[in-house]
Steps between C-alpha positions, in 0.01 A plus 500: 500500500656835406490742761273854481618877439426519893814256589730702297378792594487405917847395400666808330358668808657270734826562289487887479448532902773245558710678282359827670638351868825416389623798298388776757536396836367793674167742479478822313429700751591349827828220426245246701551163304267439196222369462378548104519703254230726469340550188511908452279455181266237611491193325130555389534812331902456370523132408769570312670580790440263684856313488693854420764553835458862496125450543596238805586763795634275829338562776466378832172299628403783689546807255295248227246436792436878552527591127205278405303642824520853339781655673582744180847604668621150347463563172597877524816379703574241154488834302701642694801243581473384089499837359335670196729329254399133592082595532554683122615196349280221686179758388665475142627086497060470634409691175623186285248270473600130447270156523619436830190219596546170292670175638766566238593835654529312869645270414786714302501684842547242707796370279676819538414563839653179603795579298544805701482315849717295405790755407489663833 
């Protein structure tokens, strides 16, 4: 039985955080150890983000915690600590639209992904 576009995409998730934990070992905004990488485009709106690093900010399980409960001083703090330079070209690398939702596409992603973890 072949497996669904849901496995590959669970698993380029899996990939992308795992890769997210082990490149930056510390928050954004606080150096507490991290727990994902948040999404600053979400994933429903910017699929085409979805596995892009500079769209992946670390941060700690607490600063993700209060980010999703509405504390805007998260996302304004991002702004700040990235810079105008890095929001410019993530709002201009969302602009290009690519079919980002077949199993094909996942599964590309989770080949490279893996790649990726691998190398580091």
């Amino acid at each position: 039985m072949s497996k669904s576009k849901a496995y590959y995409r669970n698993k380029a998730d899996r990939l992308f955080q795992e890769i997210g934990r082990k490149k930056y070992n510390k928050c954004l905004i606080c150096n507490n150890p991290v727990s994902c990488l948040h999404h600053y485009y979400p994933k429903s709106s910017a699929g085409n983000l979805r596995y892009n690093f500079d769209n992946g900010v670390p941060l700690c399980a607490g600063h993700h915690l209060r980010h999703h409960c509405g504390y805007p001083e998260i996302q304004n703090e991002i702004n700040f600590i990235m810079g105008e330079e890095w929001l410019t070209r993530l709002k201009a690398e969302k602009k290009n639209f690519i079919k980002c939702d077949t199993i094909g596409y996942y599964q590309d992603k989770v080949s490279e992904l893996q790649e990726i973890l691998d190398t580091l």
